[in-house]
C-alpha positions in Angstrom: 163.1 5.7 84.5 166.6 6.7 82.7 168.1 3.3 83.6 165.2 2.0 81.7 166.0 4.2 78.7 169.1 4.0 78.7 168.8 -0.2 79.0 166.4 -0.3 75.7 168.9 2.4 74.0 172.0 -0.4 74.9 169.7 -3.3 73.7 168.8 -1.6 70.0 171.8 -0.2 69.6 174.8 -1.9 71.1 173.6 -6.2 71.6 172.1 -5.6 68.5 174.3 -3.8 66.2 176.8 -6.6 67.1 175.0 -9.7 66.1 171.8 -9.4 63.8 174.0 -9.4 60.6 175.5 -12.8 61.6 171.9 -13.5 62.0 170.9 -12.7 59.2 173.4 -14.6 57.5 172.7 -17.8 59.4 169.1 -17.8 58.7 168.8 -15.9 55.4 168.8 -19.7 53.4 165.9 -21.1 55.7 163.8 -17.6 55.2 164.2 -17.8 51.9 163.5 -21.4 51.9 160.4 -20.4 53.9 159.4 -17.8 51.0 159.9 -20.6 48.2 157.7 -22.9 49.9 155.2 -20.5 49.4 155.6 -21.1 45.4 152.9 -22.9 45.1 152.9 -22.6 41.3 149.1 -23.7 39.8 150.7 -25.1 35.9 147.8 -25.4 33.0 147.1 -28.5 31.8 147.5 -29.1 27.8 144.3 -29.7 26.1 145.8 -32.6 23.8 143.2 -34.9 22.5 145.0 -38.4 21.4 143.2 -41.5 20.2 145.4 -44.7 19.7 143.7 -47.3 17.7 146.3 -50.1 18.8 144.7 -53.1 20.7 146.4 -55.6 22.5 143.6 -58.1 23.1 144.2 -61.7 22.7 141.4 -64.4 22.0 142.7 -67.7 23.6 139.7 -69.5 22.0 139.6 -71.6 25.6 143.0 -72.7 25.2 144.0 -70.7 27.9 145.2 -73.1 30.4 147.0 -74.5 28.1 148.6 -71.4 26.5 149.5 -70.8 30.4 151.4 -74.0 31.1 153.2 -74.4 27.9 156.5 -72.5 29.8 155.9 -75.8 32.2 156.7 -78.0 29.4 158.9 -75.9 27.7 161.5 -75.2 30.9 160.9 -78.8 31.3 162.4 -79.2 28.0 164.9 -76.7 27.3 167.6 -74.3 29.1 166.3 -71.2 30.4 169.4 -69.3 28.9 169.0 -68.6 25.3 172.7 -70.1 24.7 175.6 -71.2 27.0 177.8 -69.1 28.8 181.4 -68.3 27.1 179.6 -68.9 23.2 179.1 -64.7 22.8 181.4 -62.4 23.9 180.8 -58.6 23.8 183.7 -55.7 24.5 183.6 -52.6 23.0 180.6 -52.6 21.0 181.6 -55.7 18.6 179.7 -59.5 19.3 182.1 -62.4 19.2 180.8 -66.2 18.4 183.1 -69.0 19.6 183.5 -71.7 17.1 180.2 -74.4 17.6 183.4 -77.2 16.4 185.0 -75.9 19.8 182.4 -75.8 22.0 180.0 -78.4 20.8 180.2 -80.2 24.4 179.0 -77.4 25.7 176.2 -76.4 23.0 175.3 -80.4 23.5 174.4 -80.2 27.0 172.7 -77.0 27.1 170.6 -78.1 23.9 169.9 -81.4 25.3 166.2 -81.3 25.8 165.4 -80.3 22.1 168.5 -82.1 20.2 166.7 -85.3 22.1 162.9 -84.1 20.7 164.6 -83.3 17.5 165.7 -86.4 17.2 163.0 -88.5 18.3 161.2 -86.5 15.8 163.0 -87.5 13.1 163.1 -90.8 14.3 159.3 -90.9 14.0 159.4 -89.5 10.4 161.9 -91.6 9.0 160.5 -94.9 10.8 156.4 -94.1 10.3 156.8 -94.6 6.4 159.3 -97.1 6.8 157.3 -99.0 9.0 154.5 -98.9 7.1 155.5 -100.0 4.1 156.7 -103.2 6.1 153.3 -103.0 7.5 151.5 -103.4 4.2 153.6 -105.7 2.9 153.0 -108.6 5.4 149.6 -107.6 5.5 149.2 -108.5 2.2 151.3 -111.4 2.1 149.5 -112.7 5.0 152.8 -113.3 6.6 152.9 -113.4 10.4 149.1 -113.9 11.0 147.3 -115.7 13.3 145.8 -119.0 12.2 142.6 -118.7 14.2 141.1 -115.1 15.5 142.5 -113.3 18.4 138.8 -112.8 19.4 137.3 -115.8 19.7 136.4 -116.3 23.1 140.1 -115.7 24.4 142.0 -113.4 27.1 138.7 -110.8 27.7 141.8 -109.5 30.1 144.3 -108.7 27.3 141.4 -107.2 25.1 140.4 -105.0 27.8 143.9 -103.4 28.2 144.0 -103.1 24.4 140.7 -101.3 24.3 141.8 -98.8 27.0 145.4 -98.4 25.4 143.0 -97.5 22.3 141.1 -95.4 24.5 143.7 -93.2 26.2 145.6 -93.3 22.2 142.7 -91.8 20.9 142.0 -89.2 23.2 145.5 -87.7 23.0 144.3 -87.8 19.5 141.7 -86.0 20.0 143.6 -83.8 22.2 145.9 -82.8 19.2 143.3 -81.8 16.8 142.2 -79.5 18.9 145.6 -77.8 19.7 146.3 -78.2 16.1 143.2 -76.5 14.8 143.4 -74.0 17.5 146.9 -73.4 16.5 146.4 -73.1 12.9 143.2 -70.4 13.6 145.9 -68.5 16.0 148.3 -68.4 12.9 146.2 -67.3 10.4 144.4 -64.7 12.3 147.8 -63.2 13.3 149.4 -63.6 10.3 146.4 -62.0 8.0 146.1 -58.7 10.9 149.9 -58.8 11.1 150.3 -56.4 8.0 146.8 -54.1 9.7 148.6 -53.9 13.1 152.2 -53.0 12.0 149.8 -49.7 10.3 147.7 -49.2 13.3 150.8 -49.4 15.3 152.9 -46.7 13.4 150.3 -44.2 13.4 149.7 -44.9 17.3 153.6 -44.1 17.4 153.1 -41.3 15.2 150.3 -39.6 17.5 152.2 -40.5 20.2 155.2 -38.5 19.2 152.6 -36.0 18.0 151.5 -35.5 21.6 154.4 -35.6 23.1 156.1 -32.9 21.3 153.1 -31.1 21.9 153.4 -32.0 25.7 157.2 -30.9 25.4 156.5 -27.2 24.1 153.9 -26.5 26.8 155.9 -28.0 29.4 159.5 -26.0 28.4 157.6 -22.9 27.4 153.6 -22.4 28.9 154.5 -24.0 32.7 157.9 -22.6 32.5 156.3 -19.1 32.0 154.0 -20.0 34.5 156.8 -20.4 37.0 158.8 -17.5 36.1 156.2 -15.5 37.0 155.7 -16.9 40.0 159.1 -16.5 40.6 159.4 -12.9 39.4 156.8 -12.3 42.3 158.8 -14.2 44.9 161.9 -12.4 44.2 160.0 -8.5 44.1 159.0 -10.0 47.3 162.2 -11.5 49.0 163.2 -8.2 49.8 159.8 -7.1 51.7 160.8 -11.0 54.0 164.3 -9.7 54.4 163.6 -6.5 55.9 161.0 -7.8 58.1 163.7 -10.6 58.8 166.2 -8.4 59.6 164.1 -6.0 61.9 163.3 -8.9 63.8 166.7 -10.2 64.3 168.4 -7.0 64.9 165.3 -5.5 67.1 164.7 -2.4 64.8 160.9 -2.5 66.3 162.5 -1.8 69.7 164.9 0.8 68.0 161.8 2.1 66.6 160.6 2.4 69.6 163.0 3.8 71.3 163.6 6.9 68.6 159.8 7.9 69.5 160.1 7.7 73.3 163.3 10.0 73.0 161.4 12.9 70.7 158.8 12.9 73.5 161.3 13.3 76.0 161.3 17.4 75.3 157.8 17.6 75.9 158.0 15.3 78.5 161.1 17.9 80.2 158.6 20.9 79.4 155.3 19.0 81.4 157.8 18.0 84.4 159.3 21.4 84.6 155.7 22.9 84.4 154.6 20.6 86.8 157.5 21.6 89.3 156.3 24.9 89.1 153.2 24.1 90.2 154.0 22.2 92.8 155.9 25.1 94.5 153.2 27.5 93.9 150.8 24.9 95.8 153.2 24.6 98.7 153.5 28.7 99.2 149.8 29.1 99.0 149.2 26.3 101.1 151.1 27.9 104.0 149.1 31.3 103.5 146.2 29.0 104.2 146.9 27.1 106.9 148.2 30.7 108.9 144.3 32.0 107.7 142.8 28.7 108.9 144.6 28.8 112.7 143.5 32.6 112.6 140.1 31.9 111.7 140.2 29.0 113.8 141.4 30.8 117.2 138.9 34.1 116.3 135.7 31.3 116.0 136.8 29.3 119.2 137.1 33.1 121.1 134.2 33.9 120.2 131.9 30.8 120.9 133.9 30.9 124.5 132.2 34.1 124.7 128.7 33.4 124.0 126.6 31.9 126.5 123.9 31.8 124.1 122.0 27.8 123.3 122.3 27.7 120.0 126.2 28.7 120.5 126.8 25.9 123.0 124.8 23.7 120.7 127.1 24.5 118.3 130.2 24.1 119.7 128.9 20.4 121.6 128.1 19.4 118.2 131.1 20.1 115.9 133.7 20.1 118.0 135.8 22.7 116.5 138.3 22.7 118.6 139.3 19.5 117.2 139.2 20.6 113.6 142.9 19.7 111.7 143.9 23.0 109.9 147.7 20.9 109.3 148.5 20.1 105.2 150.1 17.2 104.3 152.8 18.1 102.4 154.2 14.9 102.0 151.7 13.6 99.9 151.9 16.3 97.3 154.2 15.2 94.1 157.6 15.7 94.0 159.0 15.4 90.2 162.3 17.2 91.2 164.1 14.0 90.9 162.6 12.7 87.7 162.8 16.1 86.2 166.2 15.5 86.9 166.9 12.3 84.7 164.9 13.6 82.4 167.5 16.8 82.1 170.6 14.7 82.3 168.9 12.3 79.5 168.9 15.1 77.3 172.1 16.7 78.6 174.2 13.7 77.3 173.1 13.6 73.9 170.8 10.6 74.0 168.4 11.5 70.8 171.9 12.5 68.6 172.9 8.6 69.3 169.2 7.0 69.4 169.1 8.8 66.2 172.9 7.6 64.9 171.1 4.1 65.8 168.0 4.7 63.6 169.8 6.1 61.1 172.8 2.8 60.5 169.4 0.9 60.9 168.0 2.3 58.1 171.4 2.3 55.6 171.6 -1.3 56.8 167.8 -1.8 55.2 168.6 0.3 52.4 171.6 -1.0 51.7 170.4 -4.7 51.8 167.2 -3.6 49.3 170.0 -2.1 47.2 171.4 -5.1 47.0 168.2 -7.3 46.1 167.4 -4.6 43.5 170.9 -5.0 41.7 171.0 -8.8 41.8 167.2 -9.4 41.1 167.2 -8.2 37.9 170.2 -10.4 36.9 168.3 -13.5 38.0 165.2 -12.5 36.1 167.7 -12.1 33.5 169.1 -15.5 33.6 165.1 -17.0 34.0 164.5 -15.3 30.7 167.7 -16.7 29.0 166.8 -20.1 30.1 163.3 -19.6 28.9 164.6 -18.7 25.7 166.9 -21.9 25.7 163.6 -23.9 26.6 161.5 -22.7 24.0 164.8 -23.5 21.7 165.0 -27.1 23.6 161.3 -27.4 22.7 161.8 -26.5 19.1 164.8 -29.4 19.0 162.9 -31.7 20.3 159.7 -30.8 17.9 162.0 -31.4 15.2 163.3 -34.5 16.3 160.0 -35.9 16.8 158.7 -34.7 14.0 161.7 -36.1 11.6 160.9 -39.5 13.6 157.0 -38.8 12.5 158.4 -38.6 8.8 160.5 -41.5 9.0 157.7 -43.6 10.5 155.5 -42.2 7.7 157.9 -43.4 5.4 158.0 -46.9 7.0 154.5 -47.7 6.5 155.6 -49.3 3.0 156.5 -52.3 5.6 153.1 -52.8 6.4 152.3 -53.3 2.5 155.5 -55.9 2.3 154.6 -57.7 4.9 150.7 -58.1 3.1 152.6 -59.2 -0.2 154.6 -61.5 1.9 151.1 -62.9 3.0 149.0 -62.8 -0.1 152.0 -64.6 -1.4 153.1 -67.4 1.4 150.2 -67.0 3.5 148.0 -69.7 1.6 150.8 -72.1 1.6 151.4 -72.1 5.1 147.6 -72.4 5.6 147.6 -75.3 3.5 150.4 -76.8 5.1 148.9 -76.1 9.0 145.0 -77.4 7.5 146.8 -80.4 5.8 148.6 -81.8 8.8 145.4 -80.6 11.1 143.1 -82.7 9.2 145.3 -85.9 8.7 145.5 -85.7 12.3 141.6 -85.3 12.5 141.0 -88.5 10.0 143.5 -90.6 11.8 141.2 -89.6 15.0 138.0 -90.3 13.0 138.8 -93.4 11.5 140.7 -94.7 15.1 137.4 -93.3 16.7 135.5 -95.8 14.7 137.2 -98.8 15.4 137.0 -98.6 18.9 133.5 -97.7 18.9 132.5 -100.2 16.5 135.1 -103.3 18.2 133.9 -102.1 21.2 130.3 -102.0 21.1 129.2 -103.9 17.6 128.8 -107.8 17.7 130.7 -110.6 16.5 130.4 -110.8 12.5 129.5 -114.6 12.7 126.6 -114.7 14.8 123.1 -113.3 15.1 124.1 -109.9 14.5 126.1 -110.9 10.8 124.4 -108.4 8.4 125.3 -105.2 11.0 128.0 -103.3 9.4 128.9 -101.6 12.8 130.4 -105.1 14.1 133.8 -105.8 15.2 135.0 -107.2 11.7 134.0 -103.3 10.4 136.1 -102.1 14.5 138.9 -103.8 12.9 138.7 -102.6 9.3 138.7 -98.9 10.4 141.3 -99.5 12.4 143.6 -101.1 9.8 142.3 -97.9 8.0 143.7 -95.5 11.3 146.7 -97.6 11.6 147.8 -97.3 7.2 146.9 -93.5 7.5 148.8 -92.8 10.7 152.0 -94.6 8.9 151.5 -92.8 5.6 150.5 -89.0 6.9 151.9 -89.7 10.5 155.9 -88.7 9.7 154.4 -85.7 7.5 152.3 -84.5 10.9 155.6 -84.9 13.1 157.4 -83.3 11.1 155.2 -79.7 10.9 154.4 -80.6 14.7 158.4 -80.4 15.0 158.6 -77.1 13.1 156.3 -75.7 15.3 157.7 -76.4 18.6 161.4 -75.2 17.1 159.6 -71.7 15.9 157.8 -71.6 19.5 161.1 -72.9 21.7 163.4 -70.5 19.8 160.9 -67.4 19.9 160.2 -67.9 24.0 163.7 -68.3 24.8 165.1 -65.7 22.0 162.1 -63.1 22.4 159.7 -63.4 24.7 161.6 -64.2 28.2 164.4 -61.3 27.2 161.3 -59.0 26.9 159.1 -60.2 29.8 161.9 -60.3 32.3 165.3 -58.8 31.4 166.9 -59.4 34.5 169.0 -62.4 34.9 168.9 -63.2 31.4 171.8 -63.6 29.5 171.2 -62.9 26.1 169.6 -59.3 27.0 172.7 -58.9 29.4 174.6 -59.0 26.2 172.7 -56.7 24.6 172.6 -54.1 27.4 176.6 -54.4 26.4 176.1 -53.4 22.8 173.8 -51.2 23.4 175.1 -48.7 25.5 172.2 -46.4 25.8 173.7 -43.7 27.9 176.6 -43.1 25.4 174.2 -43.1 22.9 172.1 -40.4 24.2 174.6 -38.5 26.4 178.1 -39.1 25.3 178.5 -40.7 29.0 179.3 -43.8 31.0 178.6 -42.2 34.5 175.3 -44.8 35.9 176.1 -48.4 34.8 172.7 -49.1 35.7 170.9 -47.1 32.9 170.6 -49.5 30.3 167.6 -51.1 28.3 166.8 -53.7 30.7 166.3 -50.8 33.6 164.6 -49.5 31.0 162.3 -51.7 29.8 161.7 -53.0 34.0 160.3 -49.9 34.6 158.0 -49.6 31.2 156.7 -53.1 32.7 156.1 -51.0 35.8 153.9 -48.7 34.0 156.6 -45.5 35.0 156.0 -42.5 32.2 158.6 -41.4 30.2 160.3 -39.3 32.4 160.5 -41.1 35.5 161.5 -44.1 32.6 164.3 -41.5 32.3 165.0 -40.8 35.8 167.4 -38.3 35.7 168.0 -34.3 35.1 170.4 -33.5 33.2 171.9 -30.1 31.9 173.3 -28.6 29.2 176.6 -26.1 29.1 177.2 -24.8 25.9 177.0 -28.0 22.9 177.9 -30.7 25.8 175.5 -32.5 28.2 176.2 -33.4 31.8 174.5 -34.8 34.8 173.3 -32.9 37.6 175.8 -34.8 40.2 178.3 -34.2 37.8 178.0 -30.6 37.4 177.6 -29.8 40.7 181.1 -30.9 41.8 182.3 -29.4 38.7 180.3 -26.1 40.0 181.8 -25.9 43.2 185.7 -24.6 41.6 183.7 -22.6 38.8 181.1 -20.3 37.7 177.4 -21.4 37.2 175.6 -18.9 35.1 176.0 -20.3 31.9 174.3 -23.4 33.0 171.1 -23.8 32.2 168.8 -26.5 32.6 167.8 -28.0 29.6 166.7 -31.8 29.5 166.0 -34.9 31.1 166.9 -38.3 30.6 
C-alpha cells in the first residue's frame, strides 16, 4: 500500500513538476487556437434599403445576329491591336508618340484592312457622280446605243443572268435599308436617353456611395463591437482553459488526489491501531474459551460415559460429541500489524509536509499563471478599444470621402444638361443626315425593285399587252430611274456608310475590346503603365499584378468590392503598408502600434 502512495506522490510531484510547463508551452498556441475557434461571432446585418434606377437593357430590334457577327467582319477587316507595337511608349507616368513620318510602314500594314475600305470608299464617291454625269450625257446624246433592242427575241440566257444579278443587287439593297434604318433608330434612341442615363447613372453612383459608407460605419464600428465583445469573453475565459490545461498536463487532479488520501491517512493510523487492539483482545479471549470448551467438553463426555440411561446413549449415538472441534483458527483472524506499520512510517517521514509542498507550488503555479492573464488581458482589451476607436475614425474618413465624392457627383450632373444642349442642338442634324442617306438608299431599292418586277413579269410594250403600264418598257424606265439615283445620292450614301464604320471600328478596337477583355490588349497594357493604381492609393509598388485590368477581370467576374481589393492592409501611424510587408518588418520590432485599419 505505501509503495502505491508513495508511486502517485513521485508521479504528481516529481514526473510532473519536471515537464508540464514545457507542456504547457508547447501546446498553449493550439489550446488557445482551440478557444478561438469557438468565436463563432453572430454580426448584424445593416438594414440599408438602396434602389438603383440604372438599366442596362438593350433592344436589338431583331438585328441581333447581326449585331453578334459584326466582330467577324470587323477582325476580318482590321488589327485586333488598337495600334502597332513600338508607336506609344510609356515610363514613368509620361506617354510618348513616335513620329507617324517614321513609322508609317508600320502604321500601313497594321491599318491595312480600313486604309483599303477607306479607299475604296472614296473611290466610290468620287467615281458615282463622275460616272454619272458621263452616264447622262451619252444617254442623252444617244451615243453608244444599240440600233435594234436588246430584248427582242435574243440570248433568254444572258437576260436570265442579268435578272438574277438584279435580283441578288437588290436584295443586298434591301438588306441595307434595313441595317440602315435599324441603325439610325439605335442612334437616336441612344443619343436622345444619353443625357437621362448619364442622370440616372450619377445618382445610382451617388446611392451607391451612400450605401456603402453606410456599409463602412457598421462594418468598422457595429460588427467590430460585436467582435470585441466576443473577444472580451474569450479572453475572461482563456484563463479558466489554461488552468484546466495546465491541470491536465501537469496531473494536478492526481495531486489532488493524492493531498486527500494523505489527510485520511491519520484516521486511517487511528482505525488500524484500533483495529490492532482488537485483534489482540479477540486472541486472549479466544484462548479463555477454548480452555472452557475442552473443560466443558471432558465434564459432558464423563458424564454421558456414566449414564447408562436411553435417552443418554441416544444422545451421545446421535451427536457425536466426542468429535466436536473446540480448536480456533487463529490464522484466519486479521493481522494489520504490518499495514499499521506503513501506515506509521508514511507518516513518520513527513509525507503530508511534501504532498502538501506539492499542492501548494501547484497552486502558485495556477495563481501565478491567472496573474499573469489578469495583467496582460486588460492591455489587450485595451489595444481592442484603441483600434475600435481608430475604426470608428477610419469609418468617419471614409464617410467623408464618400461623401465629398457624393458632392462632386452632385455637382457633375450639369453634364447631363450639356450633353441635352449638345443634342437639342446637333441631334436633328445628325438625324437628318442618318434619315437622308436611309431613305436614298430605300428609293434606290424601290425604284430598282420596280424594274425588275415590272421587266420581269410585265409584257412586251409592242404586242397585245401595249396599253399596260407595268410592261418591260416601264422595267426599264424605273431602272434608268434606280440607276440616275444610285449615281447622284449613291457617293453621298458611301460616304455616311464610311463614317459609320470608322466611328464603329475605332470605338470597338479603342473602347470596347480594352473594356471587355483587358488582358492581352495592348492599348489597356499601356494604360495599366500610367495608371499605377497601387501608388495611387497606397504610396506602393509591392504586387505588379494590382492594376486596372486585374481590376476590372474581376468586376467582370462579378467579385464585390473587397474581394475586387483583395488585400488587407494596415496602417502605422500616417503611412500604409501591406500585411506581408509588416509582418517581416514586425519580426525585429514592436507591434502594438499597429492597428488594422483598411483594405484594398
Amino acid at each position: 500500500m505505501w509503495k502505491i502512495l508513495v508511486l502517485l506522490a513521485a508521479a504528481g510531484c516529481g514526473a510532473a513538476g519536471e515537464t508540464f510547463l514545457s507542456d504547457i508551452t508547447r501546446d498553449l498556441h493550439s489550446e488557445i487556437a482551440v478557444v478561438m475557434e469557438m468565436a463563432n461571432v453572430t454580426y448584424s446585418t445593416p438594414i440599408i434599403n438602396t434602389t438603383y434606377k440604372a438599366s442596362v437593357e438593350f433592344d436589338m430590334r431583331a438585328m441581333g445576329s447581326l449585331y453578334n457577327s459584326t466582330h467577324l467582319v470587323i477582325d476580318f477587316i482590321a488589327n485586333k491591336q488598337a495600334y502597332p507595337e513600338g508607336i506609344v511608349s510609356v515610363s514613368d507616368g509620361h506617354v510618348e508618340v513616335a513620329s507617324p513620318r517614321e513609322h508609317w510602314r508600320e502604321l500601313l500594314s497594321h491599318y491595312a484592312g480600313p486604309t483599303a475600305v477607306i479607299v475604296l470608299a472614296a473611290l466610290l464617291v468620287a467615281a458615282l457622280p463622275l460616272a454619272g454625269l458621263f452616264w447622262c450625257c451619252c444617254y442623252w446624246c444617244k451615243s453608244g446605243r444599240r440600233r435594234r433592242a436588246f430584248d427582242r427575241k435574243y440570248d433568254a440566257c444572258l437576260k436570265g443572268i442579268l435578272a438574277i444579278l438584279l435580283i441578288a443587287l437588290l436584295t443586298l439593297f434591301l438588306f441595307g435599308v434595313v441595317c440602315a434604318f435599324a441603325t439610325d433608330s439605335q442612334l437616336e434612341s441612344s443619343a436622345s436617353e444619353a443625357p437621362e442615363a448619364v442622370r440616372v447613372g450619377l445618382r445610382d453612383a451617388r446611392e451607391f456611395l451612400n450605401a456603402t459608407q453606410a456599409h463602412a460605419r457598421h462594418l468598422l464600428t457595429d460588427n467590430y463591437r460585436e467582435l470585441e465583445m466576443k473577444v472580451n469573453g474569450l479572453l475572461t475565459s482563456s484563463g479558466v482553459a489554461v488552468s484546466v490545461q495546465l491541470g491536465a498536463l501537469s496531473r494536478g487532479v492526481a495531486v489532488s488526489a493524492l493531498a486527500t488520501l494523505v489527510a485520511r491517512l491519520d484516521d486511517v493510523h487511528r482505525d488500524l491501531t484500533t483495529v490492532h487492539a482488537l485483534t489482540d483482545r479477540l486472541r486472549a479471549q479466544a484462548d479463555t474459551l477454548n480452555a472452557g470448551l475442552r473443560k466443558v467438553k471432558g465434564q459432558l463426555l464423563q458424564t454421558l460415559a456414566q449414564c447408562e440411561q436411553p435417552p443418554c446413549v441416544r444422545l451421545q449415538e446421535k451427536y457425536k460429541i466426542g468429535q466436536l472441534d473446540t480448536e480456533i483458527q487463529y490464522n484466519q483472524m486479521p493481522d494489520v500489524s504490518e499495514l499499521l506499520s506503513n501506515v506509521t512510517q508514511l507518516l513518520e517521514g513527513n509525507i503530508k509536509e511534501e504532498v502538501a509542498d506539492g499542492q501548494r507550488v501547484f497552486r502558485d503555479i495556477q495563481r501565478a499563471i491567472q496573474r499573469s492573464l489578469d495583467e496582460n488581458i486588460p492591455g489587450v482589451q485595451a489595444a481592442l478599444a484603441d483600434t475600435g476607436r481608430r475604426l470608428e475614425r477610419v469609418a468617419d474618413d471614409i464617410s467623408a470621402m464618400a461623401g465629398n465624392a457624393s458632392e462632386e457627383l452632385r455637382r457633375r450632373e450639369d453634364v447631363a444638361d450639356a450633353l441635352q444642349q449638345l443634342y437639342d442642338k446637333y441631334g436633328p442634324y445628325r438625324r437628318y443626315l442618318g434619315l437622308g442617306a436611309a431613305t436614298a438608299l430605300l428609293a434606290m431599292t424601290c425604284l430598282l425593285a420596280l424594274g425588275v418586277t415590272c421587266g420581269v413579269c410585265g409584257k412586251r410594250p409592242d404586242v397585245y399587252g401595249a396599253s399596260d403600264c407595268c410592261n418591260k418598257g416601264a422595267g426599264a424606265t424605273w431602272l434608268l430611274c434606280g440607276t440616275g439615283c444610285m449615281f447622284v445620292v449613291g457617293g453621298c450614301v458611301a460616304a455616311v456608310a464610311l463614317v459609320y464604320f470608322l466611328a464603329g471600328i475605332t470605338a470597338q478596337r479603342f473602347f470596347c475590346d480594352p473594356l471587355v477583355e483587358p488582358r492581352g490588349n495592348r492599348l489597356f497594357e499601356d494604360v495599366d503603365r500610367f495608371v499605377e493604381v497601387e501608388k495611387m492609393l497606397y504610396n506602393e509598388r509591392s504586387d505588379p499584378s494590382f492594376n486596372l485590368s486585374a481590376i476590372l477581370v474581376r468586376c467582370h467576374q462579378n467579385y464585390t468590392i473587397y474581394e475586387v481589393h483583395s488585400r488587407l492592409y494596415i496602417r502605422k501611424g500616417n503611412r500604409v503598408y501591406s500585411i506581408n510587408q509588416n509582418n517581416n518588418n514586425n519580426k525585429k520590432g514592436k507591434t502594438s502600434e499597429i492597428v488594422v485599419m483598411c483594405y484594398k
